[in-house]
C-alpha positions in Angstrom: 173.4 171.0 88.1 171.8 167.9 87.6 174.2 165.1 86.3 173.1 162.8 83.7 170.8 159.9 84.3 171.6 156.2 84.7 168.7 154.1 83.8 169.2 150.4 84.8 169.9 147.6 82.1 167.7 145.2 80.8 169.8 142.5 83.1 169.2 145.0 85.9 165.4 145.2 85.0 165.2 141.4 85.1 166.8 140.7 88.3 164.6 143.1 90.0 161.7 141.8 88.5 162.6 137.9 89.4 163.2 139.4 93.5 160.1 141.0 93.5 158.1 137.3 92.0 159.7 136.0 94.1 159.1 137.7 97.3 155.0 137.8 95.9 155.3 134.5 96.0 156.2 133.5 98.9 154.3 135.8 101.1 151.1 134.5 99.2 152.4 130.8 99.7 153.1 131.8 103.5 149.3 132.9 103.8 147.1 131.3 101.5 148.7 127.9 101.2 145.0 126.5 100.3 145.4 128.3 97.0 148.6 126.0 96.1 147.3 122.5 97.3 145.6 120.6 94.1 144.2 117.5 96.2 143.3 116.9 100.3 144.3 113.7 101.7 141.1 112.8 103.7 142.1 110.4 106.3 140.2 106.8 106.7 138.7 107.9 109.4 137.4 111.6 111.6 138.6 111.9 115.0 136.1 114.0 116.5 137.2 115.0 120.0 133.6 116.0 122.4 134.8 117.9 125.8 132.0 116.5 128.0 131.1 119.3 130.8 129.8 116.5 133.0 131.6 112.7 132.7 132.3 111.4 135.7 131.3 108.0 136.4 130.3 105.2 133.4 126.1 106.4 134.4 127.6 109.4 132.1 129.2 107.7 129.8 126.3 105.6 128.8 123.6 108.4 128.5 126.3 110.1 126.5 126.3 107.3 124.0 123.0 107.1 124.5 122.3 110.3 123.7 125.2 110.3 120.1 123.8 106.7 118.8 120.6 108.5 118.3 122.4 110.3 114.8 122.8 107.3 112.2 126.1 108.5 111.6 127.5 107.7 114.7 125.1 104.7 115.9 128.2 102.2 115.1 131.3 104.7 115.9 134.1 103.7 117.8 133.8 105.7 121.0 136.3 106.2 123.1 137.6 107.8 126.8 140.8 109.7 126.7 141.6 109.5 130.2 141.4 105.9 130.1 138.8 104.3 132.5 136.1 106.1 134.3 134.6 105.1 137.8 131.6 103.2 138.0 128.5 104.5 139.1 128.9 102.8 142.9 132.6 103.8 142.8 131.2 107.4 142.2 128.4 106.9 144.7 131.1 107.1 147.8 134.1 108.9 145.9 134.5 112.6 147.5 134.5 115.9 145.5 136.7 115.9 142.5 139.0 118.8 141.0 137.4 118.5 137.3 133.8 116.1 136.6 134.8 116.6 132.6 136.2 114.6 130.6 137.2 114.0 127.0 135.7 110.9 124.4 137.1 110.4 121.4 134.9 109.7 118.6 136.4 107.9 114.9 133.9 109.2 112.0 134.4 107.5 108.7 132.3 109.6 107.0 133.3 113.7 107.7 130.6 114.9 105.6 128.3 113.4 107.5 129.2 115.3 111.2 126.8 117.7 112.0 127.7 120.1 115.2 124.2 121.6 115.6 122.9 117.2 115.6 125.4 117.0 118.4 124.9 119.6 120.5 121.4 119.3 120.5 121.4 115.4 120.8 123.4 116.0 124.1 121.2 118.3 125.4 118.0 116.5 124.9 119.7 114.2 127.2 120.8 116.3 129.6 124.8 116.4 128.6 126.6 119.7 126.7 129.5 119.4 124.8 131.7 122.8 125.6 134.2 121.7 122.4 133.7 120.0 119.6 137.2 119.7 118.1 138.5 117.5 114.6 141.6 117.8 112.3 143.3 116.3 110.2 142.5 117.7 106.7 144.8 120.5 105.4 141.9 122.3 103.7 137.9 122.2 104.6 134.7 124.4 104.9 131.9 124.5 106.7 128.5 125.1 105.4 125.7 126.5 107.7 122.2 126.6 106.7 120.6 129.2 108.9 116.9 129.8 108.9 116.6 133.6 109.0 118.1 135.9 106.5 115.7 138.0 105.1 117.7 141.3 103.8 121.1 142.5 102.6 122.5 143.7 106.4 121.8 139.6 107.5 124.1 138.4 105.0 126.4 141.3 105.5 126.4 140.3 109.7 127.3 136.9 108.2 130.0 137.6 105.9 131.3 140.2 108.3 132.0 137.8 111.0 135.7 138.0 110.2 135.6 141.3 111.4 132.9 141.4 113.7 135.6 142.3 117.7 133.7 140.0 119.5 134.2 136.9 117.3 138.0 137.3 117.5 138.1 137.6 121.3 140.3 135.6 123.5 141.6 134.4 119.7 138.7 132.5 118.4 138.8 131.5 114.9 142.5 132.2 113.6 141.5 129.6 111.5 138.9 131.2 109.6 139.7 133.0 106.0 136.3 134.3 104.5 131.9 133.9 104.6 130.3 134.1 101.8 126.0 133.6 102.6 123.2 133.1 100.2 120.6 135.2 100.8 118.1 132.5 98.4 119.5 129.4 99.7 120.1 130.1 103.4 123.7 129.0 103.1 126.6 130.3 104.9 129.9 129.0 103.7 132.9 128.9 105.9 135.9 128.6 103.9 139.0 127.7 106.6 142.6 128.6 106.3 145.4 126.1 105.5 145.7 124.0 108.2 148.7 121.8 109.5 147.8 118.4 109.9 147.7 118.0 113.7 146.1 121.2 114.0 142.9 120.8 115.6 139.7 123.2 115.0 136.6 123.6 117.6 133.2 124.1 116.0 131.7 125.9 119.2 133.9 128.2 118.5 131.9 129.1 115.4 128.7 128.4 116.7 129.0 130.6 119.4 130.3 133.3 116.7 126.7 132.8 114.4 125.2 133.0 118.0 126.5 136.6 118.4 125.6 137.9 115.4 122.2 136.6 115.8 121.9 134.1 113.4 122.2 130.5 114.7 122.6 128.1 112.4 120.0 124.6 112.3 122.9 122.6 110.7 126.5 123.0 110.7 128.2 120.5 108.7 132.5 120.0 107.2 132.9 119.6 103.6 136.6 118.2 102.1 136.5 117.9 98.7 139.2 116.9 96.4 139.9 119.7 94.4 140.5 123.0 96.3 138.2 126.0 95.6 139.0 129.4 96.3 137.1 131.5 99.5 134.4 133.2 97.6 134.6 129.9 94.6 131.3 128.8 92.9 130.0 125.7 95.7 129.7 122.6 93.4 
Protein backbone atom coordinates (compact mmCIF):
# COMPACT_ATOMS: atom_id res chain seq x y z
CA UNK A 1 0.00 0.00 0.00
CA UNK A 2 1.28 3.17 -0.90
CA UNK A 3 1.78 5.67 2.05
CA UNK A 4 0.84 9.13 1.71
CA UNK A 5 2.87 11.65 -0.19
CA UNK A 6 5.29 14.31 1.19
CA UNK A 7 5.70 17.10 -1.20
CA UNK A 8 8.57 19.48 -0.25
CA UNK A 9 7.89 23.09 1.34
CA UNK A 10 8.04 26.27 -0.28
CA UNK A 11 11.50 26.74 1.89
CA UNK A 12 12.41 23.35 0.59
CA UNK A 13 11.53 24.48 -3.09
CA UNK A 14 13.64 27.54 -2.63
CA UNK A 15 16.79 26.04 -1.42
CA UNK A 16 16.80 23.61 -4.18
CA UNK A 17 16.18 26.17 -6.62
CA UNK A 18 19.09 28.64 -5.25
CA UNK A 19 21.73 25.16 -5.39
CA UNK A 20 20.81 24.46 -8.74
CA UNK A 21 21.55 28.72 -9.86
CA UNK A 22 23.98 28.31 -8.40
CA UNK A 23 25.78 25.32 -9.71
CA UNK A 24 24.41 26.87 -13.55
CA UNK A 25 26.32 29.49 -12.63
CA UNK A 26 29.33 28.50 -12.04
CA UNK A 27 29.86 25.83 -14.61
CA UNK A 28 28.98 28.63 -17.19
CA UNK A 29 31.46 31.12 -15.40
CA UNK A 30 34.00 28.13 -15.39
CA UNK A 31 33.60 27.82 -19.33
CA UNK A 32 32.49 30.90 -20.86
CA UNK A 33 34.15 33.49 -18.70
CA UNK A 34 34.16 35.87 -21.97
CA UNK A 35 30.35 36.13 -21.48
CA UNK A 36 30.97 37.72 -17.79
CA UNK A 37 33.88 40.29 -18.67
CA UNK A 38 32.26 43.90 -19.63
CA UNK A 39 35.66 45.55 -20.72
CA UNK A 40 39.39 44.06 -22.06
CA UNK A 41 42.28 45.76 -20.79
CA UNK A 42 44.42 46.13 -24.01
CA UNK A 43 47.91 46.45 -22.93
CA UNK A 44 50.19 49.56 -24.31
CA UNK A 45 51.85 47.59 -26.31
CA UNK A 46 51.55 43.64 -28.51
CA UNK A 47 54.27 41.29 -27.87
CA UNK A 48 54.32 39.32 -30.84
CA UNK A 49 56.75 36.40 -30.34
CA UNK A 50 58.13 35.09 -34.34
CA UNK A 51 59.88 31.43 -33.98
CA UNK A 52 62.43 32.07 -36.80
CA UNK A 53 63.24 28.38 -38.54
CA UNK A 54 66.55 29.83 -39.66
CA UNK A 55 68.50 32.70 -37.23
CA UNK A 56 71.66 32.02 -36.72
CA UNK A 57 74.11 34.66 -37.23
CA UNK A 58 73.14 38.67 -37.29
CA UNK A 59 73.26 38.10 -41.77
CA UNK A 60 69.72 36.56 -40.52
CA UNK A 61 68.75 38.87 -38.33
CA UNK A 62 69.00 41.74 -40.63
CA UNK A 63 67.15 40.10 -43.75
CA UNK A 64 64.59 39.25 -41.06
CA UNK A 65 64.05 42.88 -40.29
CA UNK A 66 64.49 43.50 -43.58
CA UNK A 67 62.04 41.43 -44.67
CA UNK A 68 59.16 42.75 -41.36
CA UNK A 69 59.97 46.65 -41.91
CA UNK A 70 58.55 46.17 -45.28
CA UNK A 71 54.68 46.16 -43.35
CA UNK A 72 54.16 49.90 -42.16
CA UNK A 73 53.11 48.59 -39.00
CA UNK A 74 56.05 47.28 -37.96
CA UNK A 75 58.73 49.64 -39.93
CA UNK A 76 59.48 51.38 -36.41
CA UNK A 77 58.79 48.28 -33.92
CA UNK A 78 61.11 47.50 -31.24
CA UNK A 79 62.57 44.22 -32.33
CA UNK A 80 64.16 42.13 -30.25
CA UNK A 81 66.39 38.53 -29.70
CA UNK A 82 65.26 36.41 -26.94
CA UNK A 83 68.38 34.49 -26.60
CA UNK A 84 70.24 37.59 -26.16
CA UNK A 85 73.07 38.09 -28.79
CA UNK A 86 73.47 36.26 -31.96
CA UNK A 87 77.00 35.49 -33.69
CA UNK A 88 78.15 37.58 -36.33
CA UNK A 89 78.26 36.64 -39.70
CA UNK A 90 82.39 35.87 -39.57
CA UNK A 91 81.75 34.31 -36.11
CA UNK A 92 79.26 32.06 -37.98
CA UNK A 93 81.56 31.70 -41.00
CA UNK A 94 84.14 29.28 -38.84
CA UNK A 95 81.61 28.19 -35.88
CA UNK A 96 80.94 24.22 -36.33
CA UNK A 97 77.38 22.60 -36.69
CA UNK A 98 74.96 23.67 -34.06
CA UNK A 99 72.18 21.69 -32.13
CA UNK A 100 69.23 24.23 -33.16
CA UNK A 101 69.87 27.30 -36.16
CA UNK A 102 66.25 28.85 -34.72
CA UNK A 103 65.72 31.32 -32.73
CA UNK A 104 63.06 33.46 -31.21
CA UNK A 105 62.58 37.70 -31.80
CA UNK A 106 60.37 39.41 -29.92
CA UNK A 107 58.38 41.94 -31.56
CA UNK A 108 56.37 45.05 -29.28
CA UNK A 109 53.14 46.15 -31.56
CA UNK A 110 51.39 49.15 -30.36
CA UNK A 111 48.75 48.85 -32.50
CA UNK A 112 47.11 44.83 -32.32
CA UNK A 113 44.59 45.57 -34.88
CA UNK A 114 46.98 46.25 -37.13
CA UNK A 115 49.01 42.53 -37.01
CA UNK A 116 48.31 40.68 -39.90
CA UNK A 117 49.75 36.85 -39.90
CA UNK A 118 49.12 36.11 -43.62
CA UNK A 119 51.49 40.00 -44.09
CA UNK A 120 54.04 38.15 -42.03
CA UNK A 121 54.27 35.01 -43.23
CA UNK A 122 54.45 35.98 -46.63
CA UNK A 123 56.82 38.97 -46.01
CA UNK A 124 59.29 36.34 -44.56
CA UNK A 125 59.03 34.23 -47.34
CA UNK A 126 59.55 36.60 -50.06
CA UNK A 127 62.78 36.96 -48.28
CA UNK A 128 63.64 33.68 -47.97
CA UNK A 129 62.83 33.31 -43.85
CA UNK A 130 59.50 31.24 -42.46
CA UNK A 131 58.15 31.86 -39.28
CA UNK A 132 56.93 28.26 -37.80
CA UNK A 133 54.95 30.27 -34.72
CA UNK A 134 53.53 33.26 -34.56
CA UNK A 135 52.52 33.63 -30.89
CA UNK A 136 50.81 36.95 -28.79
CA UNK A 137 48.79 37.27 -25.47
CA UNK A 138 47.99 39.32 -23.33
CA UNK A 139 44.28 40.18 -23.83
CA UNK A 140 41.63 38.10 -21.88
CA UNK A 141 39.21 38.11 -24.80
CA UNK A 142 39.91 38.58 -28.82
CA UNK A 143 38.84 37.32 -32.32
CA UNK A 144 40.21 36.89 -35.35
CA UNK A 145 38.78 37.82 -38.61
CA UNK A 146 39.85 36.00 -41.84
CA UNK A 147 38.90 37.22 -45.17
CA UNK A 148 39.22 34.30 -47.47
CA UNK A 149 38.87 34.56 -51.12
CA UNK A 150 36.87 31.48 -52.05
CA UNK A 151 33.45 30.62 -50.71
CA UNK A 152 31.13 30.19 -53.17
CA UNK A 153 28.30 27.73 -51.59
CA UNK A 154 26.67 26.64 -48.26
CA UNK A 155 29.22 23.36 -47.65
CA UNK A 156 32.33 26.29 -47.84
CA UNK A 157 31.01 28.11 -44.98
CA UNK A 158 29.88 24.98 -43.35
CA UNK A 159 33.93 23.59 -43.74
CA UNK A 160 34.59 26.93 -42.04
CA UNK A 161 32.28 27.00 -39.26
CA UNK A 162 32.89 23.30 -38.76
CA UNK A 163 36.52 23.74 -38.05
CA UNK A 164 35.82 23.12 -34.34
CA UNK A 165 35.03 19.84 -35.12
CA UNK A 166 36.85 19.10 -38.06
CA UNK A 167 39.73 15.69 -36.13
CA UNK A 168 42.43 16.94 -37.87
CA UNK A 169 42.28 20.57 -36.59
CA UNK A 170 42.32 19.35 -32.92
CA UNK A 171 45.34 17.07 -33.40
CA UNK A 172 48.36 17.02 -31.30
CA UNK A 173 45.87 19.77 -29.22
CA UNK A 174 45.77 22.64 -31.64
CA UNK A 175 43.38 25.33 -30.81
CA UNK A 176 42.01 24.65 -27.17
CA UNK A 177 41.69 28.06 -27.42
CA UNK A 178 39.16 28.36 -29.98
CA UNK A 179 35.13 28.67 -28.99
CA UNK A 180 33.17 29.13 -32.38
CA UNK A 181 33.33 30.39 -36.61
CA UNK A 182 30.83 32.06 -37.82
CA UNK A 183 31.69 32.89 -42.08
CA UNK A 184 29.90 35.17 -44.41
CA UNK A 185 29.18 33.71 -47.35
CA UNK A 186 28.60 37.80 -49.02
CA UNK A 187 31.46 39.29 -47.30
CA UNK A 188 34.21 36.59 -47.38
CA UNK A 189 34.62 36.88 -43.63
CA UNK A 190 35.38 34.24 -41.22
CA UNK A 191 35.22 35.31 -37.62
CA UNK A 192 37.17 33.48 -35.01
CA UNK A 193 35.78 34.14 -31.70
CA UNK A 194 38.60 32.83 -28.88
CA UNK A 195 37.85 31.49 -25.54
CA UNK A 196 38.67 33.37 -22.26
CA UNK A 197 42.11 33.49 -21.94
CA UNK A 198 44.46 33.99 -18.85
CA UNK A 199 46.70 36.77 -19.24
CA UNK A 200 50.05 35.07 -19.77
CA UNK A 201 48.48 32.66 -21.86
CA UNK A 202 49.98 32.74 -25.17
CA UNK A 203 48.06 31.83 -28.67
CA UNK A 204 49.96 30.76 -32.08
CA UNK A 205 48.26 31.98 -35.27
CA UNK A 206 49.92 29.13 -37.47
CA UNK A 207 48.06 27.11 -35.56
CA UNK A 208 44.94 28.45 -37.27
CA UNK A 209 46.37 29.08 -40.46
CA UNK A 210 47.41 25.69 -40.95
CA UNK A 211 43.70 24.71 -39.69
CA UNK A 212 42.00 27.06 -42.80
CA UNK A 213 44.88 25.31 -44.83
CA UNK A 214 43.23 21.85 -44.23
CA UNK A 215 39.93 22.61 -44.87
CA UNK A 216 40.97 24.16 -48.04
CA UNK A 217 40.28 27.57 -47.55
CA UNK A 218 43.37 29.77 -46.92
CA UNK A 219 42.85 32.84 -45.75
CA UNK A 220 44.61 36.41 -47.72
CA UNK A 221 44.43 38.25 -44.33
CA UNK A 222 44.32 37.07 -40.91
CA UNK A 223 44.05 39.93 -38.57
CA UNK A 224 43.19 40.22 -34.05
CA UNK A 225 40.44 42.31 -33.15
CA UNK A 226 39.98 43.54 -29.08
CA UNK A 227 37.30 45.57 -28.70
CA UNK A 228 36.04 47.01 -25.56
CA UNK A 229 32.83 45.71 -25.02
CA UNK A 230 32.64 41.88 -25.30
CA UNK A 231 30.35 40.28 -27.87
CA UNK A 232 29.07 36.97 -27.78
CA UNK A 233 30.46 33.92 -30.44
CA UNK A 234 27.90 34.10 -33.13
CA UNK A 235 27.23 38.42 -31.98
CA UNK A 236 26.43 40.92 -34.75
CA UNK A 237 30.37 42.21 -35.84
CA UNK A 238 30.15 46.05 -35.37
Amino acid sequence: MIGKIKLATTPQILAMAIAWLAACMGIDFTFNRHLWTTKVEVPPTTSLALRINHLCCTGCLDDVKKALQTLPWLKDAAMSVREGSLKTQEEAEVAGPAADYGGWLDIDVKDPGQIDFVAIDRALRDEGMVASQMQFGGFRHFRFEAQVRHMCCGMCKDACERMPELAKTRQAGRLKWLDSVVADRATGKVTIHARYLEPTERIDATELLAAMDEIGLPPFSLRIVVSSEEQSPGAPIR
